[in-house]
N, CA, C and O atoms as a GROMACS GRO file, in nm:
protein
  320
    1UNK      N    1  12.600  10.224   9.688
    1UNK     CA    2  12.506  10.173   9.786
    1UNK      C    3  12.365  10.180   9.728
    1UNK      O    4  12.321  10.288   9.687
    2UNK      N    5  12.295  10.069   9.724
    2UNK     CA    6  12.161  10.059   9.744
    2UNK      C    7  12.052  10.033   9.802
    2UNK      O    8  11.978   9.941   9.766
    3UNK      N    9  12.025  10.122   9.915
    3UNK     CA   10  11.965  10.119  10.001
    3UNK      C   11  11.789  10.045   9.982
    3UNK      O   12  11.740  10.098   9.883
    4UNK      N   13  11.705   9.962  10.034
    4UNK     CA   14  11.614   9.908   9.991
    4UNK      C   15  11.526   9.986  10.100
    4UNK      O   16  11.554  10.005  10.219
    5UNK      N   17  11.404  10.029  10.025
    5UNK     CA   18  11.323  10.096  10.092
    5UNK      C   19  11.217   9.998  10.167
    5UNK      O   20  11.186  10.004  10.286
    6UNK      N   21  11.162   9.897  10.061
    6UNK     CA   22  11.049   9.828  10.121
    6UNK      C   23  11.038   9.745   9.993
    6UNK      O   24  11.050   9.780   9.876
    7UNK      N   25  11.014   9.641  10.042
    7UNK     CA   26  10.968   9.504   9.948
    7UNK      C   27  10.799   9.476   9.970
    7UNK      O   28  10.742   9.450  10.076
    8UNK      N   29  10.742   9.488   9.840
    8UNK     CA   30  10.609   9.399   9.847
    8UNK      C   31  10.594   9.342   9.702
    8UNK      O   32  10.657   9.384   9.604
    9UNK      N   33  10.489   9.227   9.700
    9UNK     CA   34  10.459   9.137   9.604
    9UNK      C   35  10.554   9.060   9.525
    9UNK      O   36  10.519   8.990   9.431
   10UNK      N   37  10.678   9.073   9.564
   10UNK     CA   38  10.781   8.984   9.501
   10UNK      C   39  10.915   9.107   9.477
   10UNK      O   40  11.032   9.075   9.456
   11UNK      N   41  10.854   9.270   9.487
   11UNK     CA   42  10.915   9.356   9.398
   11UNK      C   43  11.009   9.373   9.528
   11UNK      O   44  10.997   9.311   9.634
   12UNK      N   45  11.118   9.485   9.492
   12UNK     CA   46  11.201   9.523   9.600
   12UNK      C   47  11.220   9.669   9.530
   12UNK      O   48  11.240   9.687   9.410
   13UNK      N   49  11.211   9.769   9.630
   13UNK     CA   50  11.215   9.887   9.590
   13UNK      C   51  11.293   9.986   9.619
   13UNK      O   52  11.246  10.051   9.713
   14UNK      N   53  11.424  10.041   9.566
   14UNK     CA   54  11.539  10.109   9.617
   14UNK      C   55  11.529  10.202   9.576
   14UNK      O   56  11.441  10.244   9.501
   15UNK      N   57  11.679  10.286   9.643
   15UNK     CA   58  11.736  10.416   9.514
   15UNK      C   59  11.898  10.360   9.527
   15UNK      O   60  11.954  10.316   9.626
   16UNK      N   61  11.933  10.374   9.433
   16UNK     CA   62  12.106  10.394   9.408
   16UNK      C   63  12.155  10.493   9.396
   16UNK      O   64  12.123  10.566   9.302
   17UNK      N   65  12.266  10.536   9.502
   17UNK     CA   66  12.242  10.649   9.580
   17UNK      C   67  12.376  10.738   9.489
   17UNK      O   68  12.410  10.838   9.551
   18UNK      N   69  12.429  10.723   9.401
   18UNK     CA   70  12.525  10.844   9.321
   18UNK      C   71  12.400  10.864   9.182
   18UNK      O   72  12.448  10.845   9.070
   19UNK      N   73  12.258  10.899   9.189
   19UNK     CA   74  12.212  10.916   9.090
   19UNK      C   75  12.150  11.051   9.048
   19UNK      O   76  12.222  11.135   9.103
   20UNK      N   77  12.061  11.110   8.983
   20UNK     CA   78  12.017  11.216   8.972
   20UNK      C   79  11.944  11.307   9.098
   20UNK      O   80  11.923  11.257   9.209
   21UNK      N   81  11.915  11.427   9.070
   21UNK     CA   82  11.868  11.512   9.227
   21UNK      C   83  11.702  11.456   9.192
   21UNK      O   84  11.651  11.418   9.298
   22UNK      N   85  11.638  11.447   9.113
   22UNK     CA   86  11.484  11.433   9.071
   22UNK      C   87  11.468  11.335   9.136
   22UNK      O   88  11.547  11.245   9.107
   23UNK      N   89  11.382  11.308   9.232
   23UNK     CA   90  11.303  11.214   9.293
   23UNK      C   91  11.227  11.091   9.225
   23UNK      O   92  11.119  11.091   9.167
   24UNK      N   93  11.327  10.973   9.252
   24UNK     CA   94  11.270  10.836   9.156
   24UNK      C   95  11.291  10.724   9.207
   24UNK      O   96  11.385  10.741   9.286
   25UNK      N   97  11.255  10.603   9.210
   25UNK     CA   98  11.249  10.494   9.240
   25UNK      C   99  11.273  10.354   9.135
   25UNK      O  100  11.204  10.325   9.037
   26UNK      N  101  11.369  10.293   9.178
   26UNK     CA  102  11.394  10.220   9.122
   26UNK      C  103  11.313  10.066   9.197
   26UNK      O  104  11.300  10.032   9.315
   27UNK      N  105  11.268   9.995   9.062
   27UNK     CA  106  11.196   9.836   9.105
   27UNK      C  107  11.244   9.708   9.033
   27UNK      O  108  11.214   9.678   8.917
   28UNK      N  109  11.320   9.640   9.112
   28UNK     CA  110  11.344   9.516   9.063
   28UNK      C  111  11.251   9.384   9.082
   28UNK      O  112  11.167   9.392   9.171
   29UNK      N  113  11.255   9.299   9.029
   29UNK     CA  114  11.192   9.153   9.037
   29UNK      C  115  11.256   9.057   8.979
   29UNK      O  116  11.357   9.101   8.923
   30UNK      N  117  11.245   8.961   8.968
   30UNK     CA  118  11.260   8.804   8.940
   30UNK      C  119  11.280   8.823   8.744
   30UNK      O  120  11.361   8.770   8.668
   31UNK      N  121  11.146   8.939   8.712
   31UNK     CA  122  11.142   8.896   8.542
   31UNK      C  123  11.210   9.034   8.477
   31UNK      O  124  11.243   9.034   8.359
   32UNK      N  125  11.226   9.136   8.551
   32UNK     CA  126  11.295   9.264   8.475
   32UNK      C  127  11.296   9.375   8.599
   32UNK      O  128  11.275   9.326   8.710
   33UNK      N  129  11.316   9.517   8.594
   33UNK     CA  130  11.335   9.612   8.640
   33UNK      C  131  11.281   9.721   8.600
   33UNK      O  132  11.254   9.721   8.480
   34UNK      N  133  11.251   9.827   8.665
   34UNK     CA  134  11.218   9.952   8.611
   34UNK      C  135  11.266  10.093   8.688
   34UNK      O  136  11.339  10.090   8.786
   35UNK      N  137  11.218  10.209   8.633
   35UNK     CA  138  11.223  10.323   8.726
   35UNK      C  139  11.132  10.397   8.731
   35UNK      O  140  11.089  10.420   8.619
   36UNK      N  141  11.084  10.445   8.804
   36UNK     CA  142  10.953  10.552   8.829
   36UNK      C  143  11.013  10.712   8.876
   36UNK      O  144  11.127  10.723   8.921
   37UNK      N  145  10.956  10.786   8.865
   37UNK     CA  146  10.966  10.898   8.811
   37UNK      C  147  10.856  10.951   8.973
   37UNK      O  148  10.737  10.919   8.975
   38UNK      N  149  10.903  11.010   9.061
   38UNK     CA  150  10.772  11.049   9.186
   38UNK      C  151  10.709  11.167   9.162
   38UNK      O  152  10.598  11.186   9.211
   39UNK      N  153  10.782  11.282   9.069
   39UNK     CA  154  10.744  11.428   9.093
   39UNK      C  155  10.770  11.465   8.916
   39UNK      O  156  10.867  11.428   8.850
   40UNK      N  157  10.686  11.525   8.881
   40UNK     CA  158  10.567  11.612   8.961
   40UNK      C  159  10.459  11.486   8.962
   40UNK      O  160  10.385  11.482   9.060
   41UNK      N  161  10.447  11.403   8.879
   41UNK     CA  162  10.348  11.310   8.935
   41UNK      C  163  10.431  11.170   8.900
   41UNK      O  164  10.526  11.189   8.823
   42UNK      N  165  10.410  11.031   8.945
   42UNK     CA  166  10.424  10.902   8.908
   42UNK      C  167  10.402  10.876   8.815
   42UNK      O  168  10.289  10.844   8.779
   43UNK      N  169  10.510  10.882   8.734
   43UNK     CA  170  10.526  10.822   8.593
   43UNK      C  171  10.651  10.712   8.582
   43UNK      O  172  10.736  10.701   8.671
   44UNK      N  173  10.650  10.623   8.449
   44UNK     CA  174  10.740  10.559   8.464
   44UNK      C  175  10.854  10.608   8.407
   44UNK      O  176  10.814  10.660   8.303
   45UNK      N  177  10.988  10.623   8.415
   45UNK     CA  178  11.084  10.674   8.377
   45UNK      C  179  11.148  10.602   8.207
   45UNK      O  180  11.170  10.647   8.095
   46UNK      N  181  11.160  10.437   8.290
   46UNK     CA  182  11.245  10.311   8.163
   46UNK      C  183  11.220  10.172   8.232
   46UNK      O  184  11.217  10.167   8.355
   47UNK      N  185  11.205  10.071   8.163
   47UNK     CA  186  11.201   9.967   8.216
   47UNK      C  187  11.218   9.830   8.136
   47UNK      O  188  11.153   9.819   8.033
   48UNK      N  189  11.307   9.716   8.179
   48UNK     CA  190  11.344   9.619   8.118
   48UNK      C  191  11.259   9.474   8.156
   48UNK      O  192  11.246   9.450   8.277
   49UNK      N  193  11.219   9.408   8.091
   49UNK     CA  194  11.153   9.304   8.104
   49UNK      C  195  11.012   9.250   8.152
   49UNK      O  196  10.968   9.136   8.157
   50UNK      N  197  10.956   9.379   8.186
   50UNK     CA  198  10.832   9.404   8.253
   50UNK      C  199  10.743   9.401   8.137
   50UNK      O  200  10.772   9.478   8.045
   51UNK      N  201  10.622   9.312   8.124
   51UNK     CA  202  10.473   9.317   8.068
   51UNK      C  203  10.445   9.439   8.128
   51UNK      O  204  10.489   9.485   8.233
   52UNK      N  205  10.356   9.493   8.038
   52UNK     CA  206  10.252   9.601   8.074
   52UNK      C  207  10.173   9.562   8.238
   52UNK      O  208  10.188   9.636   8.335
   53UNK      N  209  10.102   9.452   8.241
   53UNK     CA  210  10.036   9.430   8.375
   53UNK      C  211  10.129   9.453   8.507
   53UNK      O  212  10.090   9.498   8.614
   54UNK      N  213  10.250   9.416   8.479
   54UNK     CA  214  10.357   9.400   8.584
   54UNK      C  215  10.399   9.544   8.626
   54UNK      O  216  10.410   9.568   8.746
   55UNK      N  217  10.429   9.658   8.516
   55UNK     CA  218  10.401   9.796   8.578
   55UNK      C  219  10.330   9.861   8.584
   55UNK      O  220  10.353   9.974   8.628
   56UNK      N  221  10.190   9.820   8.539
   56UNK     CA  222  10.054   9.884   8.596
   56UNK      C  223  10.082   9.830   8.744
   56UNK      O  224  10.095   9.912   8.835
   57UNK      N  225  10.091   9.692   8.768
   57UNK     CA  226  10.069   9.700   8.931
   57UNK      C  227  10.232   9.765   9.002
   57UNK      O  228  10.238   9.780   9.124
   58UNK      N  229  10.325   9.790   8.935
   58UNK     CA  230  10.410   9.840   9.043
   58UNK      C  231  10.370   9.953   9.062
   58UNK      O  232  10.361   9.992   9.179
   59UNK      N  233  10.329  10.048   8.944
   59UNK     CA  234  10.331  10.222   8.927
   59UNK      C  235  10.232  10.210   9.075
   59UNK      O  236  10.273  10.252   9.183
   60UNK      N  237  10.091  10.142   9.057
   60UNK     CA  238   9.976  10.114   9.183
   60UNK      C  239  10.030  10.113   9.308
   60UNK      O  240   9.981  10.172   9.405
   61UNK      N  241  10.159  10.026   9.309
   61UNK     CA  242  10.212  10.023   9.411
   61UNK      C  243  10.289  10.167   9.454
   61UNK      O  244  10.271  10.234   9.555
   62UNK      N  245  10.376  10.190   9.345
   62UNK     CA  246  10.441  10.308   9.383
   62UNK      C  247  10.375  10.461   9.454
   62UNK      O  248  10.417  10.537   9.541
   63UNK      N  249  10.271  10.460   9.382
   63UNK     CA  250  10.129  10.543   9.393
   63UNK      C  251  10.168  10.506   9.553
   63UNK      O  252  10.259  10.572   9.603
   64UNK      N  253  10.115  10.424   9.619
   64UNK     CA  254  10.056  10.441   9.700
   64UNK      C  255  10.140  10.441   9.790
   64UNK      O  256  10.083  10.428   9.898
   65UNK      N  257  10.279  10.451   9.802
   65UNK     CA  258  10.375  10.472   9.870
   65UNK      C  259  10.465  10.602   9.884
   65UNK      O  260  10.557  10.642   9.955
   66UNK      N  261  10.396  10.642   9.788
   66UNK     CA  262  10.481  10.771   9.771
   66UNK      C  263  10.532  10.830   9.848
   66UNK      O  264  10.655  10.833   9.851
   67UNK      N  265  10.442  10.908   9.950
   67UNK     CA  266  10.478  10.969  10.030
   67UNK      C  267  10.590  10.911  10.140
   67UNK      O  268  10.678  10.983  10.187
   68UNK      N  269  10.576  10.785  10.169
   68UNK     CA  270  10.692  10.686  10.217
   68UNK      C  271  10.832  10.656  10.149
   68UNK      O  272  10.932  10.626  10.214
   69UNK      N  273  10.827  10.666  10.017
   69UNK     CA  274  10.962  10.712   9.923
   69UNK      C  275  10.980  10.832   9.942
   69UNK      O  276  11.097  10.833   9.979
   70UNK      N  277  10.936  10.966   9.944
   70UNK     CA  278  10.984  11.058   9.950
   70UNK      C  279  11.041  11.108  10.061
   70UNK      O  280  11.139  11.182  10.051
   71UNK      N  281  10.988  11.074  10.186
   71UNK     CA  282  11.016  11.080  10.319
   71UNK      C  283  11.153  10.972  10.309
   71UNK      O  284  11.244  11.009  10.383
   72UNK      N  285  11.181  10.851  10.235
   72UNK     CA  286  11.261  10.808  10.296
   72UNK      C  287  11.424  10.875  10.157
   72UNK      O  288  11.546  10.862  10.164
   73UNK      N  289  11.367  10.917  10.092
   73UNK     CA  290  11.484  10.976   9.986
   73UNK      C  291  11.489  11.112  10.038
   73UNK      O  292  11.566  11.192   9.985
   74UNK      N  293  11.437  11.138  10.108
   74UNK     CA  294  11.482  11.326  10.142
   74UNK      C  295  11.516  11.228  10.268
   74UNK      O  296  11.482  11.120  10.218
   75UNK      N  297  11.550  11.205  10.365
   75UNK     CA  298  11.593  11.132  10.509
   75UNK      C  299  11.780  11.095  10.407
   75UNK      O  300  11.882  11.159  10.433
   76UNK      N  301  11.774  11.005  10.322
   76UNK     CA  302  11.872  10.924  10.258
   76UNK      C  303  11.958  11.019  10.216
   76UNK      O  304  12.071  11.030  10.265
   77UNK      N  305  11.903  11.115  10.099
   77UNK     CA  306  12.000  11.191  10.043
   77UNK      C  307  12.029  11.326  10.096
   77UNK      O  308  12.090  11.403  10.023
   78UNK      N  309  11.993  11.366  10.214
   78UNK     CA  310  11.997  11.501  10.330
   78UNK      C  311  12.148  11.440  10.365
   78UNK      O  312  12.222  11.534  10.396
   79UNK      N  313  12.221  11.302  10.369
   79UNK     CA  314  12.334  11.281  10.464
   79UNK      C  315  12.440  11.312  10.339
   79UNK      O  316  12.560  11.315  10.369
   80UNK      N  317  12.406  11.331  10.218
   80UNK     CA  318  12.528  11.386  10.075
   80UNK      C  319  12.563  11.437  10.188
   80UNK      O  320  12.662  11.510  10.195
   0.00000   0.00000   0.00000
């Protein structure tokens, strides 16, 4: 299962839910994918097909959601 947290700017932003306990986010689009990394700070984890500009603005994005990913991955993975 991959539950979708919230879509903006084209991106769609999940977790796939048999994955590690570390708090991360996965981002797809149209030109590649990536993963972000929430704790201890927003970093990027790996990512396929993405220009540099394209995960400067997701990480921006991710940034600023954080607290809304984490709330919704501790809600998600509390039902293991």
């Amino acid at each position: 299962m991959s539950p979708s947290i919230f879509r903006e700017k084209g991106y769609r932003f999940y977790f796939l839910s048999n994955e590690e306990d570390r708090i991360h986010i996965h981002v797809i689009c149209e030109n590649g994918e990536a993963k972000f990394w929430l704790e201890p700070i927003v970093s990027l984890a790996v990512y396929y097909g993405l220009n540099q500009r394209k995960l400067r603005e997701i990480q921006r994005i991710v940034e600023e959601h954080k607290d809304e990913i984490i709330k919704a991955w501790q809600k998600h993975f509390s039902k293991r």
